[in-house]
C-alpha positions as CSV (number, residue, x, y, z in Angstrom):
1,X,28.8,56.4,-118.6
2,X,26.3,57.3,-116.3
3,X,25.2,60.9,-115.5
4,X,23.8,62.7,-112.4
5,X,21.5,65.4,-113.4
6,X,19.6,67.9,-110.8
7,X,15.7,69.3,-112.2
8,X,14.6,72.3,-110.4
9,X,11.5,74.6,-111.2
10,X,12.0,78.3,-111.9
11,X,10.5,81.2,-110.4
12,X,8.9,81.8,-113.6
13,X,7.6,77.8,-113.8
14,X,10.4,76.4,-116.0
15,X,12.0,73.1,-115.0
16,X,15.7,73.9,-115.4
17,X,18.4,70.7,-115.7
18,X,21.9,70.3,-115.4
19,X,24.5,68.2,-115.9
20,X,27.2,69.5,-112.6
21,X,29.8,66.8,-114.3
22,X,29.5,68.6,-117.7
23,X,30.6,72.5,-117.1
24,X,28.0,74.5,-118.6
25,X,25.8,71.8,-120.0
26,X,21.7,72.8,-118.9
27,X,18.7,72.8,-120.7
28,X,15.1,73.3,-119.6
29,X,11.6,72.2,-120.2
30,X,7.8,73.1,-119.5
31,X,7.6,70.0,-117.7
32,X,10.4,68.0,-115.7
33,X,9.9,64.7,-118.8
34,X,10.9,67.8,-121.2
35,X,14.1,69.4,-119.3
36,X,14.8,65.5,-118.8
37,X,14.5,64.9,-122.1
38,X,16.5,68.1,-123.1
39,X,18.5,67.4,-120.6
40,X,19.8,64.1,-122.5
41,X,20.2,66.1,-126.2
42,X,22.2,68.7,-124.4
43,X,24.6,66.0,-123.1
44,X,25.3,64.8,-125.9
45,X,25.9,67.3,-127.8
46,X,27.7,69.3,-124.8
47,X,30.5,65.9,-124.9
48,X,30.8,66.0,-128.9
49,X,31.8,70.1,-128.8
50,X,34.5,68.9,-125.8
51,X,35.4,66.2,-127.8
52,X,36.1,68.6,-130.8
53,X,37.8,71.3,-128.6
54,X,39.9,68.9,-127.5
55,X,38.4,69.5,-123.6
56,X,38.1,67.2,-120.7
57,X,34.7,65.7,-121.2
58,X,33.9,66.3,-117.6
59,X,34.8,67.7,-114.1
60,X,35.4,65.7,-111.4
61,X,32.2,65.4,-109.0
62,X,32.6,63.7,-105.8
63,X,31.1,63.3,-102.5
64,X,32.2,63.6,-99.5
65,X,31.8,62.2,-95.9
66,X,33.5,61.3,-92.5
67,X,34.7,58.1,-92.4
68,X,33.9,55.9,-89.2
69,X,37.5,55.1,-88.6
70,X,38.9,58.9,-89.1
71,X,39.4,60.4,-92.1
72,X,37.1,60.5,-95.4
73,X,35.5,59.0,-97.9
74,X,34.9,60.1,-101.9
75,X,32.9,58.9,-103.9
76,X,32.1,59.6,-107.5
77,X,28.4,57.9,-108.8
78,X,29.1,58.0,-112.2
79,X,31.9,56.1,-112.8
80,X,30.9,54.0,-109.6
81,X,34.6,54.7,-107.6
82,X,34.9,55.5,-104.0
83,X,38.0,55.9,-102.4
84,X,39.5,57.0,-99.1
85,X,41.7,59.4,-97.8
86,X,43.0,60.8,-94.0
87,X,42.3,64.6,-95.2
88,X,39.9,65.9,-97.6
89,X,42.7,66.3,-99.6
90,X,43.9,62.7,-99.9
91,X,40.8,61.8,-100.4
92,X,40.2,64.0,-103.6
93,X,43.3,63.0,-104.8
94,X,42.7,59.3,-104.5
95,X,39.4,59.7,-105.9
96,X,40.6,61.4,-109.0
97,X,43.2,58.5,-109.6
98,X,40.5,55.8,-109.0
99,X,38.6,57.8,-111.8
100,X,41.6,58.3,-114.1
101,X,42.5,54.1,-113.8
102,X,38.4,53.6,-114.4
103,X,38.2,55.8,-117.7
104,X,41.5,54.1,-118.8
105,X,39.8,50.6,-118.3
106,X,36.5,52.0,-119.5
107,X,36.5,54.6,-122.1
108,X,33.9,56.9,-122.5
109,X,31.9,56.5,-125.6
């Protein structure tokens, strides 16, 4: 599975990454290749401590927009799903069974 991760500097100078799918999974670096690099460790071992807590590897991340027709569209990047709905609403909820069928076809690793 695929993960969307955001690099910012720091006030201080420090490139800060996280994972927004993963609750609480960041790292940082001196340089943005070292918080990306980090960023991969901390992944990994951020899925194996959910995996042993018995968690939900990740939170549903989605993306929102107005569909031409009326209504809206979500889509989620990682697991590649995008889905449609008349509110917000519906289209969350479609979204997360969309994801639900894809990691049932696809398990994570």
């Amino acid at each position: 599975m695929k993960f969307l991760i955001t690099i910012f500097q720091d006030e201080d100078g420090v490139y800060i990454a996280e994972c927004p799918s993963i609750p609480g999974c960041f790292s940082q670096g001196t340089t943005e290749q070292e918080a990306e690099k980090n960023i991969q460790e901390a992944i990994k071992e951020c899925l194996e401590v959910r995996v042993e807590k018995e968690m939900p590897l990740t939170r549903l991340t989605a993306k929102l927009t107005p569909a031409p027709e009326g209504g809206y569209i979500a889509s989620n990047s990682e697991t590649g799903t995008t889905t449609q709905g008349e509110t917000v609403e519906e289209a969350l909820y479609n979204l997360r069974e969309a994801n639900e069928l894809y990691l049932e076809e696809f398990p994570q690793e």
